[in-house]
C-alpha positions in Angstrom: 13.5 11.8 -92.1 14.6 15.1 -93.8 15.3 17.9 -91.7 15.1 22.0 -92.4 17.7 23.7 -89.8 17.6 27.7 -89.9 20.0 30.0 -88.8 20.6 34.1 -89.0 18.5 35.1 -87.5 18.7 38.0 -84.6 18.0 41.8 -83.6 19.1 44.6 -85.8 18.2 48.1 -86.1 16.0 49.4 -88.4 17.9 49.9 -91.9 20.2 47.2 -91.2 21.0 43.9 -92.8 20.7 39.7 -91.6 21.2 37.2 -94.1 19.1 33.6 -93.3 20.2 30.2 -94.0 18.6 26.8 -94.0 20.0 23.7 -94.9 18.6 20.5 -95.7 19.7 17.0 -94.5 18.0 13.5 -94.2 16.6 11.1 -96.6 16.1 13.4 -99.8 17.1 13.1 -102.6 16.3 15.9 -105.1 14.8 19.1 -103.5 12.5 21.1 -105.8 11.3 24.6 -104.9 12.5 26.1 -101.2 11.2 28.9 -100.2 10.9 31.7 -96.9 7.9 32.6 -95.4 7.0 34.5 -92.0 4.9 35.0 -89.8 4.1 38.3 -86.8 2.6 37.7 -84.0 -0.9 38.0 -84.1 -1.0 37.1 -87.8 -1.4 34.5 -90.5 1.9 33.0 -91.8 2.9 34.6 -95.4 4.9 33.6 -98.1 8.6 35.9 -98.1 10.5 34.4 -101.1 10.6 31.4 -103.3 13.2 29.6 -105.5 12.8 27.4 -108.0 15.8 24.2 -108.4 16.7 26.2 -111.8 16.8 29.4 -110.1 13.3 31.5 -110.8 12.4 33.4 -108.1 9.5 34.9 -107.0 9.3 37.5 -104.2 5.9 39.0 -101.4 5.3 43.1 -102.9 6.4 43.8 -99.4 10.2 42.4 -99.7 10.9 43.3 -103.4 13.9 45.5 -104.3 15.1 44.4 -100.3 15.5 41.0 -100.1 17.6 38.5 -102.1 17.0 34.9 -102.0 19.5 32.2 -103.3 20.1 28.4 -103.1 22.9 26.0 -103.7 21.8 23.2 -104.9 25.2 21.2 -104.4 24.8 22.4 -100.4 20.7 21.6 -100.3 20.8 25.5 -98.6 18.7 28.4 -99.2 19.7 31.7 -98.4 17.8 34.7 -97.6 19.8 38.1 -98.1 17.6 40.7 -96.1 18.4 44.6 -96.6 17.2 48.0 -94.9 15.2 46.1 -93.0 12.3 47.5 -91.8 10.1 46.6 -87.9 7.4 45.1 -89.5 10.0 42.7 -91.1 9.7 41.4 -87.2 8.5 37.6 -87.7 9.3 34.2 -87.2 11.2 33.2 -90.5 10.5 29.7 -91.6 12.4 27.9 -94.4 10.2 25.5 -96.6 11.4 22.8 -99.1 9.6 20.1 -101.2 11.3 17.3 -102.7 12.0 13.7 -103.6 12.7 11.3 -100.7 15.6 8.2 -101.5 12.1 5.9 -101.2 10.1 8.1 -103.7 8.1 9.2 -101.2 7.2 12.9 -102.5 7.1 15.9 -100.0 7.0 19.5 -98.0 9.3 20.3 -95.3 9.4 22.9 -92.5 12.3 24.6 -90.4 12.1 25.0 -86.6 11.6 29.4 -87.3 14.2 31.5 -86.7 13.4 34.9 -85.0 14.4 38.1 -86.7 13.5 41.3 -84.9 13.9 45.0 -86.3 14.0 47.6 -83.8 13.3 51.2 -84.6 
């Protein structure tokens, strides 16, 4: 078993700041890329952020220049440093991971969500 747990998340005003975690613990053994993704109500979930083990990042149009994501690999955590937030930032933030389990077994893990709302 390999478990994603999230946590960060909460209500801030427009402008404001929330910084995301998500830790990884179980069976694995080497995590490769983690990423964040989202989704609104009403809509499909999209891809936020991703991180590569050696660091590359790659970040949605809609979040460059604002957010900041991070990982330690030492800590199996990603972070995700969110600035002047904005309300259609308002989603259910989901921490992904793929990776190596002790057995071999190869593959892609979700958080539980964690809801981050941006009032106006």
């Amino acid at each position: 078993q390999v478990q994603l747990v999230e946590s960060g998340g909460g209500l801030v005003q427009a402008g404001g700041s929330l910084r995301l975690s998500c830790a990884a613990s179980g069976s694995i053994y080497r995590i490769n890329d983690m990423g964040w993704y989202r989704q609104a109500p009403g809509k499909q979930r999209e891809l936020v952020a991703t991180i590569t083990r050696d660091g590359v990042t790659n970040y949605a149009g809609a979040v460059k220049g604002r957010f900041t994501i991070s990982r330690d690999n030492a800590k199996n955590t990603v972070y995700l440093q969110m600035n002047n937030l904005r309300p259609e930032d308002t989603a259910v933030y989901y921490c992904n991971a793929n990776g190596v389990r002790w057995n071999g077994v190869r593959g892609d893990y979700w958080g539980q969500g964690t809801q981050v709302t941006v009032s106006s």
